[in-house]
C-alpha positions in Angstrom: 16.0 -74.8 13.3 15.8 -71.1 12.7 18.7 -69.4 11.1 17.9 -66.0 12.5 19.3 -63.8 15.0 18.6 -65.2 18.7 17.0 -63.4 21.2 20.7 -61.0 22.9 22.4 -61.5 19.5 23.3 -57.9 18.6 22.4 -56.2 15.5 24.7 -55.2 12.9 23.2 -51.4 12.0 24.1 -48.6 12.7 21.3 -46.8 14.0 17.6 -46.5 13.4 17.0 -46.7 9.5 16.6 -43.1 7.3 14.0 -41.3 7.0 12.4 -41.1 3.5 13.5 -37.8 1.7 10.7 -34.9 2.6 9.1 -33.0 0.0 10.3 -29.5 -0.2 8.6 -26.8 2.0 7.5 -23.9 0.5 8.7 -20.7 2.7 5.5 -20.2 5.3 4.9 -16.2 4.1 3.8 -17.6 0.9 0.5 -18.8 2.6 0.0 -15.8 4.9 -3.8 -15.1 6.3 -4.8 -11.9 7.9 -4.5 -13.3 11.4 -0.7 -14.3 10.4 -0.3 -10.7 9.1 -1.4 -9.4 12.1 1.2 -11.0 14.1 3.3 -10.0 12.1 2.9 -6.1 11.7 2.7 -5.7 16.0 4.0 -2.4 15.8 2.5 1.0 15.9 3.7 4.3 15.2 3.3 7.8 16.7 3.7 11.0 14.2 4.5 14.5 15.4 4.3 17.6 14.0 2.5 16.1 10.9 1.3 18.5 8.0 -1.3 17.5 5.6 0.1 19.3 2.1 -2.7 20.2 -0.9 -2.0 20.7 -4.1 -3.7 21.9 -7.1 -3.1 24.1 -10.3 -5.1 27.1 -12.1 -5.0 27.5 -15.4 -4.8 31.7 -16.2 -6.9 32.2 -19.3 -5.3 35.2 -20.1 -2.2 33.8 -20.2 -3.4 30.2 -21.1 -1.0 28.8 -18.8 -1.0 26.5 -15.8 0.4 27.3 -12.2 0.6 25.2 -9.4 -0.2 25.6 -5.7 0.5 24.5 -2.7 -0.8 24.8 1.0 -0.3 23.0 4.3 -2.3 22.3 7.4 -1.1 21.2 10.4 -3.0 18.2 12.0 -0.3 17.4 15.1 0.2 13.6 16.4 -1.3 10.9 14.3 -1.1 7.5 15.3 -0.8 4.5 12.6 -2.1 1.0 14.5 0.7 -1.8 12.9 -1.5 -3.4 10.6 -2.0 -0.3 8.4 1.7 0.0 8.0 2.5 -0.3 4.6 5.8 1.3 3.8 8.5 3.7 6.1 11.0 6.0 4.0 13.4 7.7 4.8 12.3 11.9 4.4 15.2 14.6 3.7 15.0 17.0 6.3 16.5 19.9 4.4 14.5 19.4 1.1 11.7 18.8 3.1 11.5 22.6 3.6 12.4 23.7 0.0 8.6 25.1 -1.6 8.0 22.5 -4.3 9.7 23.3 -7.5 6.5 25.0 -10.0 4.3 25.7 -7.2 3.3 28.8 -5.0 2.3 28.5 -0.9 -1.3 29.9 -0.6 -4.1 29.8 1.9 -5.3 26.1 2.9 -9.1 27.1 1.9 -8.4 28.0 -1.8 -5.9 25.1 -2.3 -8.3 22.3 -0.7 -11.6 23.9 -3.0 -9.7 23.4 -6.0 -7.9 20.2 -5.7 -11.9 19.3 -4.3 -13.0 20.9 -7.8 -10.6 19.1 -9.8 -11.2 15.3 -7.9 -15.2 15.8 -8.7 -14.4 16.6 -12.1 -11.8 13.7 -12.9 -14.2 11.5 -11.2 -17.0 12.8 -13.8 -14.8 12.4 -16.5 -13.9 9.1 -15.6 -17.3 8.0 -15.0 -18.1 8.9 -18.6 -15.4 6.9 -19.7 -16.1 3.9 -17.9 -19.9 4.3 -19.3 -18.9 4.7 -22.7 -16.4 1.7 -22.5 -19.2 -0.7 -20.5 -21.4 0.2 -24.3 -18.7 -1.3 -25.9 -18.3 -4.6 -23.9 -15.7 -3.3 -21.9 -16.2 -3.8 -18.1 -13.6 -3.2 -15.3 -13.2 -3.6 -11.9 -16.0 -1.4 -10.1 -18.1 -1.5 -13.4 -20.8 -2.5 -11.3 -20.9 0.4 -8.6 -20.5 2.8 -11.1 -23.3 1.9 -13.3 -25.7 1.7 -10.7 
C-alpha cells in the first residue's frame, strides 16, 4: 500500500509555497532612453515680455582700464517645447530691474558688435591653444573639427 495522502485528504500548508527572494530593482530613471525622457518632460512653456541682455566690456587705453556694458532687446513671447526644459528658477523681480553692478546701459548695436568681437577672438585664441596642445599629444573633445 501507499502511505501517502489519498485522493480528499486535506493538506496540511498554509497556502501556496514562497516565492524565491527577487533580486533588487534598480530605480527605472537610471535606464532612461530619449523616448522615456520624452514622456517625461510633456510640458511646454510660454515666455512674455522676454529680453535678450548683451554684455561686453572696453578696455579705455587712456585710462588702461576696463568697463562693462550692457544692452537689452526685446524679442516678446518665446515658446520652450518640454523636451528642451532644462532648469526653472525662481527670478527676483525687484533686482531684476537694478542695472548690473560694474556695467553701463548702451545701445543694442554697439553692445552686440563687441561681445561678437570678443566671441571671434576667444574662439581664435582658443583655436590656437587647442593646435598647439594637439603638437604636443594632447587631443580633446572636438580636436577633430578643429583641426580640419
Amino acid at each position: 500500500m501507499e502511505s501517502g495522502p489519498h485522493p480528499g485528504a486535506m493538506m496540511n500548508t498554509l497556502g501556496p509555497p514562497p516565492l524565491p527572494p527577487q533580486a533588487q530593482q534598480l530605480p527605472p530613471q537610471m535606464f532612461t532612453t530619449a523616448a522615456q525622457l520624452l514622456d517625461l518632460t510633456d510640458t511646454n512653456l510660454v515666455l512674455q515680455s522676454t529680453i535678450e541682455r548683451v554684455f561686453a566690456t572696453v578696455t579705455d587705453p587712456q585710462k588702461l582700464q576696463t568697463r562693462g556694458l550692457y544692452a537689452d532687446k526685446p524679442h516678446g513671447i518665446f515658446l520652450i517645447r518640454g523636451e528642451n526644459v532644462l532648469l526653472l528658477g525662481e527670478i527676483d523681480l525687484d533686482k531684476d530691474d537694478d542695472p548690473p553692478f560694474g556695467y553701463e546701459k548702451a545701445e543694442f548695436g554697439l553692445v552686440e558688435k563687441l561681445a561678437n568681437e570678443q566671441k571671434a577672438a576667444e574662439k581664435v585664441k582658443e583655436t590656437k591653444k587647442l593646435k598647439k596642445l594637439a603638437t604636443l599629444g594632447f587631443e580633446g573633445e572636438n580636436m577633430g573639427e578643429i583641426l580640419l
